[in-house]
VOBALO-807936 format. One record per residue: residue in three letters; x, y, z of N, C-alpha, C in turn. Coordinates in nm, 4 decimals. Layout:
REM residues N
 sese   n.east  n.north     n.up  ca.east ca.north    ca.up   c.east  c.north     c.up
  ALA        X        Y        Z        X        Y        Z        X        Y        Z
...
END
This chain:
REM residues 211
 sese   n.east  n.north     n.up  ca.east ca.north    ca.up   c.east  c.north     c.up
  UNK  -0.6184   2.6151   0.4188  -0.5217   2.6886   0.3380  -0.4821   2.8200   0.4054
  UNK  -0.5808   2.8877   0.4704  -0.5618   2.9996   0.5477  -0.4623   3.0103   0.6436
  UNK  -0.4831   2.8787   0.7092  -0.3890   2.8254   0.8316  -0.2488   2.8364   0.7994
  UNK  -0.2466   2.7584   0.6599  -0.1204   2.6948   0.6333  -0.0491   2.8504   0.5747
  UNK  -0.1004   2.9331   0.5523  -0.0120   3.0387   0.5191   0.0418   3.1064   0.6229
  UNK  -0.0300   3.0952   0.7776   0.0124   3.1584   0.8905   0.0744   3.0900   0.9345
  UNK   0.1096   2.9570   0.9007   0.1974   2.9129   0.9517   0.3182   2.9021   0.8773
  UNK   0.3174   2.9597   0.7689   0.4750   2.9673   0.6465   0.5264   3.0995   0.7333
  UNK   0.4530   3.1615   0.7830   0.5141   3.3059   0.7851   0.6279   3.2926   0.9104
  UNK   0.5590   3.2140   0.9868   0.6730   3.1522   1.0979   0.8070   3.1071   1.0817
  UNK   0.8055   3.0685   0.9135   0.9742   3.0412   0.8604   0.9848   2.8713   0.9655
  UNK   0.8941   2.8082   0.9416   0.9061   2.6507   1.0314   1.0402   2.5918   0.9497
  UNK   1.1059   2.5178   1.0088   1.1599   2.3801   0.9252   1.0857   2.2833   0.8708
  UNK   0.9630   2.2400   0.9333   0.9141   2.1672   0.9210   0.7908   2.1321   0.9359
  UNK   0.7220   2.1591   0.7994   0.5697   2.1396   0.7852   0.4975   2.0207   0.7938
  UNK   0.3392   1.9898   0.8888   0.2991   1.9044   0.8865   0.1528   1.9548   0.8212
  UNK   0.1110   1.9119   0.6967  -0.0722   1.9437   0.6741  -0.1364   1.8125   0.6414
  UNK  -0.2352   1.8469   0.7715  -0.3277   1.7228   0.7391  -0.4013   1.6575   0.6522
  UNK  -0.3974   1.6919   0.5537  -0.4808   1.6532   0.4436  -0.5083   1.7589   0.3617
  UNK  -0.4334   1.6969   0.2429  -0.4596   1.7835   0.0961  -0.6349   1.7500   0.0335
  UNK  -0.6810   1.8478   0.0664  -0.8320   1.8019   0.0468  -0.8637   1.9046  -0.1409
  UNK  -0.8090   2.0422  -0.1292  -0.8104   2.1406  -0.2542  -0.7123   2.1418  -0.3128
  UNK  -0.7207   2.2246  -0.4322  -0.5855   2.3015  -0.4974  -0.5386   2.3582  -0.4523
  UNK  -0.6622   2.4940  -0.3340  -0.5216   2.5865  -0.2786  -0.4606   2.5101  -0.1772
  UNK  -0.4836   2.4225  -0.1366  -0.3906   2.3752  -0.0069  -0.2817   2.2907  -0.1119
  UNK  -0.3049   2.1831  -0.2056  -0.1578   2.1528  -0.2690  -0.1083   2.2582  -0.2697
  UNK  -0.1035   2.3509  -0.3799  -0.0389   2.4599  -0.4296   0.0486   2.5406  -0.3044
  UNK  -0.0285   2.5245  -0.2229   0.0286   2.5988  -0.1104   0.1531   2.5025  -0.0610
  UNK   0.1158   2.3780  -0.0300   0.2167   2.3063   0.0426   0.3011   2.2448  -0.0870
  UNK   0.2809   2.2621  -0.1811   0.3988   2.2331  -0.2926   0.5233   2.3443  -0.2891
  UNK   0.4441   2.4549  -0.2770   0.5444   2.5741  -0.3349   0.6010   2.6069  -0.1683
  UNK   0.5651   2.5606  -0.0592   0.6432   2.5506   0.1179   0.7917   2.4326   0.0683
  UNK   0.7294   2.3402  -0.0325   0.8400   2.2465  -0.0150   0.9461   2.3009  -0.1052
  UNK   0.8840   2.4132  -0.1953   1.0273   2.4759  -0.3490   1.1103   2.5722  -0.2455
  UNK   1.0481   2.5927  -0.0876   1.1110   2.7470  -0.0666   1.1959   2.6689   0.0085
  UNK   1.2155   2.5050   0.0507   1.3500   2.4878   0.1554   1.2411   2.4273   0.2755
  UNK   1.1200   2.3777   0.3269   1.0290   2.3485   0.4188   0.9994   2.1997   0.3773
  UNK   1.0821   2.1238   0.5052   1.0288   1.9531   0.4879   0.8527   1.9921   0.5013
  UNK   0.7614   1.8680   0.3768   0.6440   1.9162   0.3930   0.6243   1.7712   0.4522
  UNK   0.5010   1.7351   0.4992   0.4241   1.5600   0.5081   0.2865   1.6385   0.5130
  UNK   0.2069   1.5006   0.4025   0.0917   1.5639   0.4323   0.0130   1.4398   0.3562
  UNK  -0.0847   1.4074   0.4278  -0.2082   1.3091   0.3323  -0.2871   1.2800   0.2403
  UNK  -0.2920   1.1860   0.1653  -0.3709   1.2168   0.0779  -0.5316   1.0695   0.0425
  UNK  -0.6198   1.0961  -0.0119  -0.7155   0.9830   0.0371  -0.6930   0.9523  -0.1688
  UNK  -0.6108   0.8017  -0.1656  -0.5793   0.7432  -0.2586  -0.5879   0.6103  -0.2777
  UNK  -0.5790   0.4900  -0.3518  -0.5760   0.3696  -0.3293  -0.4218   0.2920  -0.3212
  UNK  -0.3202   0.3440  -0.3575  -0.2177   0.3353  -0.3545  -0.0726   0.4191  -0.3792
  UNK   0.0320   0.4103  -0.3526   0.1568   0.5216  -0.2981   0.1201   0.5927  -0.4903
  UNK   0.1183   0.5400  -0.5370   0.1450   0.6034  -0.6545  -0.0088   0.6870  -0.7469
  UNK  -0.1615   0.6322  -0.7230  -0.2487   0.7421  -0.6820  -0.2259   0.8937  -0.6149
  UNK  -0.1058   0.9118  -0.5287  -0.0785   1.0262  -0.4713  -0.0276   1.1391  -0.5976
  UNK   0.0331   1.0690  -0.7268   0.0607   1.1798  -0.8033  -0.0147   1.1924  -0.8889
  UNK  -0.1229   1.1109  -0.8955  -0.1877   1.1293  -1.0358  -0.3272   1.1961  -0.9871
  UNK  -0.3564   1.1726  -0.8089  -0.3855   1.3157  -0.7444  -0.4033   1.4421  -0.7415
  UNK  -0.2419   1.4305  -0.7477  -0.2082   1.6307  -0.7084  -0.2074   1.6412  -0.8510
  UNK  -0.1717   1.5788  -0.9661  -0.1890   1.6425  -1.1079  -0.3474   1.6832  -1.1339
  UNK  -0.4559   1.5615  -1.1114  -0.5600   1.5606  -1.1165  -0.6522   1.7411  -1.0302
  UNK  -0.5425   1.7801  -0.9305  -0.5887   1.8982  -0.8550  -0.4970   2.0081  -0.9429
  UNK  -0.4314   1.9740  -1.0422  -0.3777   2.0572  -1.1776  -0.2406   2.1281  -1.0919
  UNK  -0.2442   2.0849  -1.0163  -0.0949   2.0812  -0.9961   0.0333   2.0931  -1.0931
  UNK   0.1279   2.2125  -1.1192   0.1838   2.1648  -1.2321   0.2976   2.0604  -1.2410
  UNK   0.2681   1.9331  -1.3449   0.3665   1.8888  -1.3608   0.5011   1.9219  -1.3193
  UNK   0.5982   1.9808  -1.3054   0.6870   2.0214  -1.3708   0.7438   2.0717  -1.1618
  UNK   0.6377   2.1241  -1.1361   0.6604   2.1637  -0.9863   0.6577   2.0482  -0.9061
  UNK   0.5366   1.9412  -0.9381   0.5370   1.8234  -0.8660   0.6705   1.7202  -0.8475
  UNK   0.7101   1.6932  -0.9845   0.8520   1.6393  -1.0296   0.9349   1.6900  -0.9808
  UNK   0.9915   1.8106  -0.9258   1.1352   1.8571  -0.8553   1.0651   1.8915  -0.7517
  UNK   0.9755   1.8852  -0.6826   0.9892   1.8753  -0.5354   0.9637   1.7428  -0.4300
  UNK   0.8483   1.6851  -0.4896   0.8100   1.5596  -0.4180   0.9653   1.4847  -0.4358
  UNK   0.9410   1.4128  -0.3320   1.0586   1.2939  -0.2965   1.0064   1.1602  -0.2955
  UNK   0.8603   1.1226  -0.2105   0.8352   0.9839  -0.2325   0.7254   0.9908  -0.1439
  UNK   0.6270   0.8711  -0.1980   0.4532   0.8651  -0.1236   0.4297   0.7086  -0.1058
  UNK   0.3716   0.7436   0.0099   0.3383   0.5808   0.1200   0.2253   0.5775   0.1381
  UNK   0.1883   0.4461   0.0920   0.0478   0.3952   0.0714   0.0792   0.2950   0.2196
  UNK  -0.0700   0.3177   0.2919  -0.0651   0.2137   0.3933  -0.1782   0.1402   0.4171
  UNK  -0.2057  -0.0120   0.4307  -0.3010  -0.0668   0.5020  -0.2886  -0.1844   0.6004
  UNK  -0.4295  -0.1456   0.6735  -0.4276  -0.2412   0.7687  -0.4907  -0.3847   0.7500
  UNK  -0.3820  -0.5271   0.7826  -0.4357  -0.6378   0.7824  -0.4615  -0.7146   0.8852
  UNK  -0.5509  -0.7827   0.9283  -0.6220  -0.8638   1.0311  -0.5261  -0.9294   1.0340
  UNK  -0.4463  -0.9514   1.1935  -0.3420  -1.0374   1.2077  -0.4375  -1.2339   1.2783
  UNK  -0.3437  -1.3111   1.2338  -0.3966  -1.4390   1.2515  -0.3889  -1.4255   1.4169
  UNK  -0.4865  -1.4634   1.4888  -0.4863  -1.5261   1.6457  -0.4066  -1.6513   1.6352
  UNK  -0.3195  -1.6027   1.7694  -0.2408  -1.7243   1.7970  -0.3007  -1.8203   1.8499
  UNK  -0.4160  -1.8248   1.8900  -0.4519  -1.9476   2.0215  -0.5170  -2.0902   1.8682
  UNK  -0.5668  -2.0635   1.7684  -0.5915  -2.1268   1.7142  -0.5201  -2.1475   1.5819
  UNK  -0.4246  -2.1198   1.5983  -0.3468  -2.1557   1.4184  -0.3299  -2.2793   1.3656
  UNK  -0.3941  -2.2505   1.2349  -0.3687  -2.4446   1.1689  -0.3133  -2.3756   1.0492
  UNK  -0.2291  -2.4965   1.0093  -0.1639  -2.4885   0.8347  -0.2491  -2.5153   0.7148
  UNK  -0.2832  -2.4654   0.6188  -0.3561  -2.4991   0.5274  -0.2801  -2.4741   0.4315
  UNK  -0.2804  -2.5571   0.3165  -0.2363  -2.5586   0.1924  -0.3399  -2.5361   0.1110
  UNK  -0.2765  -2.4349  -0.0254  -0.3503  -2.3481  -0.1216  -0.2954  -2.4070  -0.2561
  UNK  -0.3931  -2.4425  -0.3382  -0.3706  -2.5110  -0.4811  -0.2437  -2.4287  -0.5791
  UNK  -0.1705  -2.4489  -0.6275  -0.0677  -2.4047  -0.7092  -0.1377  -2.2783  -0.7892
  UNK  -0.2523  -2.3443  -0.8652  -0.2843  -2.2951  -0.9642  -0.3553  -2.1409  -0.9037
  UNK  -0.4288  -2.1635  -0.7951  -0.4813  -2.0352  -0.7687  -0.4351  -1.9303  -0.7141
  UNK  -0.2342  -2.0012  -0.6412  -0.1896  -1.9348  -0.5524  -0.1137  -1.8385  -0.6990
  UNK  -0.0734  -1.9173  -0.8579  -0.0163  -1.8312  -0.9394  -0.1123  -1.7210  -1.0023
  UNK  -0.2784  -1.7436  -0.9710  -0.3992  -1.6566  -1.0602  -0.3829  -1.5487  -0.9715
  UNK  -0.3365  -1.5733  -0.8490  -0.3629  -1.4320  -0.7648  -0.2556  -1.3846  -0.7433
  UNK  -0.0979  -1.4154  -0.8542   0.0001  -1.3595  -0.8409   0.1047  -1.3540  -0.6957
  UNK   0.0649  -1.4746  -0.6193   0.1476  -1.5140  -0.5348   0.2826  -1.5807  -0.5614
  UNK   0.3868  -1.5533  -0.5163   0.4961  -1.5975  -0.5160   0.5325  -1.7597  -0.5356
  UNK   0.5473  -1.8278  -0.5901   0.5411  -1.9988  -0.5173   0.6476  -1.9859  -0.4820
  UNK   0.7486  -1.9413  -0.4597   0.8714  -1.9254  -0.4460   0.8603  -1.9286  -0.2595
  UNK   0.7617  -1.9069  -0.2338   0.7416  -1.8259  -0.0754   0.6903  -1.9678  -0.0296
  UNK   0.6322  -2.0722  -0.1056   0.5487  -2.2358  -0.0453   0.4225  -2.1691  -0.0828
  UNK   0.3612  -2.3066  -0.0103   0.2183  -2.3429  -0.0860   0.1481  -2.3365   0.0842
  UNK   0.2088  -2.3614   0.1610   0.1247  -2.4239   0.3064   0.1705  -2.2987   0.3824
  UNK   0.0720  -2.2409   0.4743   0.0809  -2.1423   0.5426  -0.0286  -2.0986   0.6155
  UNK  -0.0315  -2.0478   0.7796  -0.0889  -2.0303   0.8515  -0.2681  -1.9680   0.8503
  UNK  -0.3283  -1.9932   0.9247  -0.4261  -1.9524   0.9361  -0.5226  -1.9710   1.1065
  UNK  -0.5909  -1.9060   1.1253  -0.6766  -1.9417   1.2340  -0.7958  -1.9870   1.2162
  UNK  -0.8449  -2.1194   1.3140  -0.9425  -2.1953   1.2655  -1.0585  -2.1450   1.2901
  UNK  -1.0239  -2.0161   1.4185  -1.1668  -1.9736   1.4906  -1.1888  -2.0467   1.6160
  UNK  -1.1976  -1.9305   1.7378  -1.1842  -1.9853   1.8820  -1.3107  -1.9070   1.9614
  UNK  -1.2803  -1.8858   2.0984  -1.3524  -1.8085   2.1377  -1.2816  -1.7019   2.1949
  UNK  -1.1453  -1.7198   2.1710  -1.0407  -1.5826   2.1847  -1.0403  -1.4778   2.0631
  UNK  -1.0810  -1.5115   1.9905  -1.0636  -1.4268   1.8283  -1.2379  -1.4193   1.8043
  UNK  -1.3289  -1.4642   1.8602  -1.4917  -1.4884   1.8406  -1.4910  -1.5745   1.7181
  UNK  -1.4312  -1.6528   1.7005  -1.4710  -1.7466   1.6048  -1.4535  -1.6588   1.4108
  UNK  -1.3459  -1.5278   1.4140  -1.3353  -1.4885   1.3312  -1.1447  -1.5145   1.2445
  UNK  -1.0986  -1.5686   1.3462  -0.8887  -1.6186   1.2852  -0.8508  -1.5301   1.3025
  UNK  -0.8796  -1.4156   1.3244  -0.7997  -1.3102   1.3685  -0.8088  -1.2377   1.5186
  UNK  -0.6689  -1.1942   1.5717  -0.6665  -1.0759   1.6451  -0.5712  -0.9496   1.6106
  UNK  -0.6206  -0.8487   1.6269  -0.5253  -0.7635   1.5807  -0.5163  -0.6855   1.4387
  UNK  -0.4198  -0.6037   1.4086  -0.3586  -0.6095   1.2913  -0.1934  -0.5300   1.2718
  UNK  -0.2110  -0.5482   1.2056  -0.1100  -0.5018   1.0913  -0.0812  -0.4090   0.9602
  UNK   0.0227  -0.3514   0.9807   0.0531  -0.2459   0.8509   0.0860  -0.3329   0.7981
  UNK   0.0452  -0.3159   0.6515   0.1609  -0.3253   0.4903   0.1609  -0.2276   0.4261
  UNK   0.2784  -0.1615   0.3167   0.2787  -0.0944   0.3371   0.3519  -0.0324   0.1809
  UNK   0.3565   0.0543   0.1315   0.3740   0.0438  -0.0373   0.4612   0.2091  -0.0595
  UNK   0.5895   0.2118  -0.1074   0.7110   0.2848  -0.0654   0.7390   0.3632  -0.2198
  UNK   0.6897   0.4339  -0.2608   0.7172   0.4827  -0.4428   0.8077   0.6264  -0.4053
  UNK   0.9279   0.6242  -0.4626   1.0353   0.7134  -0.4319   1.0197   0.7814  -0.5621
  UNK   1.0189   0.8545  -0.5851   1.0199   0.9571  -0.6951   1.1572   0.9446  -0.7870
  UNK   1.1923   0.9016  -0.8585   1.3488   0.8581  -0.9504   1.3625   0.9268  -1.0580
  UNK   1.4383   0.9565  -1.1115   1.4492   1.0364  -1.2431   1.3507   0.9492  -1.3348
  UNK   1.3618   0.8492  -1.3846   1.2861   0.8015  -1.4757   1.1293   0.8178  -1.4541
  UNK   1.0694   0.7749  -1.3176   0.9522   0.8393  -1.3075   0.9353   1.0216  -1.2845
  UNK   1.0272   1.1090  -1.2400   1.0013   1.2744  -1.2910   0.9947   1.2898  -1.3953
  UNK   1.0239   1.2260  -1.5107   0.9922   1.2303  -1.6530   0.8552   1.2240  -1.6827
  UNK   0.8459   1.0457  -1.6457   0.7055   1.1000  -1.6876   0.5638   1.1140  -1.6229
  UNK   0.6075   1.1922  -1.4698   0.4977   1.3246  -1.4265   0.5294   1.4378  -1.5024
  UNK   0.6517   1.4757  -1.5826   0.6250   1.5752  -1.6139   0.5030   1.5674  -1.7560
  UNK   0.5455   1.4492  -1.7730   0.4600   1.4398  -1.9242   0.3635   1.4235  -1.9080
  UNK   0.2982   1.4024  -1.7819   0.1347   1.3906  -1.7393   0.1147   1.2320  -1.7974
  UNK   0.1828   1.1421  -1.7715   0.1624   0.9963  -1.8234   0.0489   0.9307  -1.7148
  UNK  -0.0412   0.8572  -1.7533  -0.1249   0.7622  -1.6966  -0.0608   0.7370  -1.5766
  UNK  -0.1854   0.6727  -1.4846  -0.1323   0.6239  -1.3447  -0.0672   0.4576  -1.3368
  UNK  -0.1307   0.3740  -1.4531  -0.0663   0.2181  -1.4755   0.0535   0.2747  -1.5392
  UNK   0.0985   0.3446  -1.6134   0.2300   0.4112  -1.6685   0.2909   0.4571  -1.6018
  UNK   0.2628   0.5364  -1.4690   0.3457   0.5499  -1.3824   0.3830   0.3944  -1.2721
  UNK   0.2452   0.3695  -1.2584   0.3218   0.2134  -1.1406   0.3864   0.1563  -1.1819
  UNK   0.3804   0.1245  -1.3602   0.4975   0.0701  -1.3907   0.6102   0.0889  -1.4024
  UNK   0.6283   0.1803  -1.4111   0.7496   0.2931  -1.3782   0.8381   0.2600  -1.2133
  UNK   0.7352   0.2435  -1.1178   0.7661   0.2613  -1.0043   0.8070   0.1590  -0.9656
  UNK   0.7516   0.0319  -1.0254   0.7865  -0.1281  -0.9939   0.9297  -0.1492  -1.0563
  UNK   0.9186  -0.1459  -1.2041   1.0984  -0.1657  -1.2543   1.1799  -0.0087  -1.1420
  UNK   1.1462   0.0312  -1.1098   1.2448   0.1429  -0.9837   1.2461   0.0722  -0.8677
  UNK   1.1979  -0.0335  -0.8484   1.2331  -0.1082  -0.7245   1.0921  -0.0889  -0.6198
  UNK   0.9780  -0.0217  -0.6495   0.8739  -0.0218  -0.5554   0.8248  -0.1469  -0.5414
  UNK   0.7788  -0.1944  -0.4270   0.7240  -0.3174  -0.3794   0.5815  -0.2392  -0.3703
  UNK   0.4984  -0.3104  -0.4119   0.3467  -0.2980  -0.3864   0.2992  -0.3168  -0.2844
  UNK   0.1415  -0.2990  -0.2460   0.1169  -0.3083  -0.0968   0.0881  -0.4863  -0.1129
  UNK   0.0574  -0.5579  -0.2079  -0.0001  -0.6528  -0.2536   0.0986  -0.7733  -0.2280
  UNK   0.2693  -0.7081  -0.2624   0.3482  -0.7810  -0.2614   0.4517  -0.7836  -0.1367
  UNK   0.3994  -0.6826  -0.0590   0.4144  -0.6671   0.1181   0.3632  -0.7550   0.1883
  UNK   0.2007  -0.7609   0.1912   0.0861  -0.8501   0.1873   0.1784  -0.9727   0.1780
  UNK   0.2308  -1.0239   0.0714   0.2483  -1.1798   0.0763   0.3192  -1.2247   0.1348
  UNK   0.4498  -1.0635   0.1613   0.5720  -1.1339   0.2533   0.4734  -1.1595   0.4213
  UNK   0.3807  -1.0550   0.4701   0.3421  -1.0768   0.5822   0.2515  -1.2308   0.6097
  UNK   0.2364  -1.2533   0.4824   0.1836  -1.3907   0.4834   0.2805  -1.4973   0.4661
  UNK   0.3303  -1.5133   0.4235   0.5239  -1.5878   0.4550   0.5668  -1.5455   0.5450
  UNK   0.5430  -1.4604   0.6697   0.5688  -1.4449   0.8005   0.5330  -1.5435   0.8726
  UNK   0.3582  -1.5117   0.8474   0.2393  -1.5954   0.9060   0.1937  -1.5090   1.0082
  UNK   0.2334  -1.3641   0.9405   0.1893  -1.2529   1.0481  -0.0094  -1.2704   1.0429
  UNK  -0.0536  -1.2633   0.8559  -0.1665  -1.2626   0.8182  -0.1995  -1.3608   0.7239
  UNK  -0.3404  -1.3511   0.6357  -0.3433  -1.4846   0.5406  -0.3831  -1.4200   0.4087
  UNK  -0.3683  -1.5022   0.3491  -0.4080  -1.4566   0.2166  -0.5069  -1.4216   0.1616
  UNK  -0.6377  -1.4707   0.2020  -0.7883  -1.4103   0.2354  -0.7563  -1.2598   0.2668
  UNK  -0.7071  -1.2397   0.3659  -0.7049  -1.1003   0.4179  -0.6050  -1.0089   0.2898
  UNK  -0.5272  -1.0464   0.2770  -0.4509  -0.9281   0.1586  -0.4871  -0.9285   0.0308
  UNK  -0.5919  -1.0307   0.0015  -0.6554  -0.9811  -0.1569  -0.7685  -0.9248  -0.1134
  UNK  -0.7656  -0.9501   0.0417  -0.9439  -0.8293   0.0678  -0.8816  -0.7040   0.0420
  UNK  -0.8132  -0.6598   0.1087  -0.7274  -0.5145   0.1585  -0.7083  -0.4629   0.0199
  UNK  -0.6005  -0.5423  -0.0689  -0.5168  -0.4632  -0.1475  -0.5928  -0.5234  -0.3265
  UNK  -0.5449  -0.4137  -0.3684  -0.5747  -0.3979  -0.5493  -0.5245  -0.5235  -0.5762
  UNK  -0.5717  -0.5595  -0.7127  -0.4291  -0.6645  -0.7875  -0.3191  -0.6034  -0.8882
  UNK  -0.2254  -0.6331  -0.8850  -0.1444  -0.5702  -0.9603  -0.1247  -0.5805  -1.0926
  UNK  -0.2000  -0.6520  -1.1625  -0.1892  -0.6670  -1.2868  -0.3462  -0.6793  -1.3714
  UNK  -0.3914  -0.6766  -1.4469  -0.4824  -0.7238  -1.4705  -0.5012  -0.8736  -1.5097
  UNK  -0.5771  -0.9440  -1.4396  -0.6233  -1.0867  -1.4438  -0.7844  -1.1206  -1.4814
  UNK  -0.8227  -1.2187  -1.5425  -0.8975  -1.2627  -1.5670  -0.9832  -1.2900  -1.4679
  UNK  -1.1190  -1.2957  -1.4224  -1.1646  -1.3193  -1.3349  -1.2687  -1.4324  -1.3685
  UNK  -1.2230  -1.4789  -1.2308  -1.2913  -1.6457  -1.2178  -1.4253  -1.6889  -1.1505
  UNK  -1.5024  -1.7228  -1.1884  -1.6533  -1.7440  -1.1138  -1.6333  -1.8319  -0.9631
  UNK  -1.5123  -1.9425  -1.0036  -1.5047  -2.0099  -0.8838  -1.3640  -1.9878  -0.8259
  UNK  -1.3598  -1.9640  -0.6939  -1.2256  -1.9933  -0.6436  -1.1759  -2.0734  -0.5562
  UNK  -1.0593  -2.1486  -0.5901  -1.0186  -2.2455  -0.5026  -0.9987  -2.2432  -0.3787
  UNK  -1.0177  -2.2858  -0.2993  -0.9780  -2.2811  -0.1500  -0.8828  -2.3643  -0.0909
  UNK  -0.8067  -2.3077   0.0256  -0.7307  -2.3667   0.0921  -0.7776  -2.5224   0.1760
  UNK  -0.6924  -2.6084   0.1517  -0.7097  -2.7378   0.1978  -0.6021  -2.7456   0.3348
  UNK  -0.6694  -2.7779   0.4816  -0.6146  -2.7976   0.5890  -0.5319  -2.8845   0.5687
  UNK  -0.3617  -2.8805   0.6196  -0.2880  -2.9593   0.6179  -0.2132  -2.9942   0.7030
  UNK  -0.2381  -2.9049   0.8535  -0.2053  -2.9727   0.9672  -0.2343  -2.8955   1.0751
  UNK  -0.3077  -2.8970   1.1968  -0.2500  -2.8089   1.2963  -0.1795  -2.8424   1.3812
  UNK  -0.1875  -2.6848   1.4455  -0.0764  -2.6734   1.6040  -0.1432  -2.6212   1.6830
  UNK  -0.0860  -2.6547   1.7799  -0.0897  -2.5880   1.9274  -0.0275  -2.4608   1.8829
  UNK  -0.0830  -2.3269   1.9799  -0.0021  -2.1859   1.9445   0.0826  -2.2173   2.0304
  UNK   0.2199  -2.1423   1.9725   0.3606  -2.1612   2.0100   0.3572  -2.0842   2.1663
  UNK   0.4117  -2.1257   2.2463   0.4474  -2.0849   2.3735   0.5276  -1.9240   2.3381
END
C-alpha cells in the first residue's frame, strides 16, 4: 500500500498492483481508478464474479465499487489431450445432462488413451478457460445493494457472462481437453444433486493423431 501511493504521486496512466491482499491496498487502488488511472490488479477468488463479493467482503464501499470497476476475469488452467494417443469415447446422455453439458455440442468426443509421450497420463500441456463478468447496469444495482454472490452470478449469466464451466465445454467440443478435466478444474453452476455413482465414458473409436 505504501508503494502504491508512491507510485500515484507519479500521475501514471496506468496502474498495475499485484495483488489486492488488504483494505488499504483496495481502497487505495479503487479510489486511483475514481481519479482517471486504468487500474489491473488480482485477486485470489474461485470465479470472475467472487472478485466483487471480495472487495465488498474487504468493506469496500458499495457504491464506489459499482461506478468504478468495469469487469473481472476468472482464469483456469486445463490439461490439454496428447495428440499421439487420441481415441473417441462416448459419454451416456444422462450423465452428460447431470453435469450440465450441452447435448447440443454431441455425445462422442476426444480423449487420450495414455502413451509413453504423455507418461501414460492423456494429457500434454494445457490450456486457459476462462470466465468474462462485465459490470452492467443491472448488476451495479445490485453491488450497490450488497446482494449475495449466487445473486450476483445470476445476474451476470442473464448479462451474457459465460462461465468458466461453460468455456470448459466449448474447449471440449474443440477436443482441445476432456470432460474429466473441466469438472476437476471448475465449480458447477447450478446446484445438483449428487450421485454416489458416476457414469463413465464408453470407447467408441480410435485414431491415429492427425498429421
Amino acid at each position: 500500500a505504501k508503494g502504491l501511493r508512491h507510485i500515484l504521486r507519479q500521475d501514471p496512466n496506468v496502474v498495475m498492483v499485484g495483488e489486492i491482499r488488504d483494505v488499504e491496498t483496495a481502497d487505495i487502488a479503487i479510489r486511483a481508478a475514481m481519479t482517471g488511472h486504468l487500474v489491473f490488479s488480482t485477486l485470489h477468488t474461485n470465479d470472475a464474479v467472487g472478485g466483487i463479493t471480495r472487495l465488498l467482503d474487504m468493506d469496500v464501499e458499495p457504491f464506489l465499487l459499482a461506478s468504478v470497476v468495469k469487469s473481472f476475469i476468472a482464469q483456469r488452467l486445463v490439461r490439454t489431450i496428447c495428440p499421439e494417443c487420441i481415441q473417441f469415447v462416448e459419454y451416456p446422455r444422462d450423465y452428460l445432462a447431470e453435469i450440465g453439458f450441452p447435448l447440443e455440442l454431441g455425445t462422442v468426443f476426444k480423449r487420450g488413451s495414455g502413451c509413453d509421450g504423455c507418461r501414460q497420463t492423456g494429457y500434454q500441456g494445457r490450456a486457459a478457460i476462462y470466465e468474462v463478468c462485465l459490470v452492467t447496469e443491472p448488476l451495479r444495482k445490485l453491488i450497490m445493494q450488497k446482494r449475495d454472490g449466487s445473486e450476483l452470478k445470476q445476474c451476470a449469466i442473464a448479462e451474457g457472462m459465460e462461465t468458466l464451466r461453460q468455456d470448459g465445454w466449448r474447449r471440449v467440443a474443440q477436443g482441445r481437453t476432456t470432460i474429466e478435466e473441466v469438472v476437476r478444474v471448475t465449480q458447477t453452476d447450478e446446484v445438483m444433486a449428487e450421485t454416489t455413482e458416476e457414469a463413465g465414458p464408453v470407447v467408441a473409436a480410435e485414431t491415429a493423431p492427425s498429421a
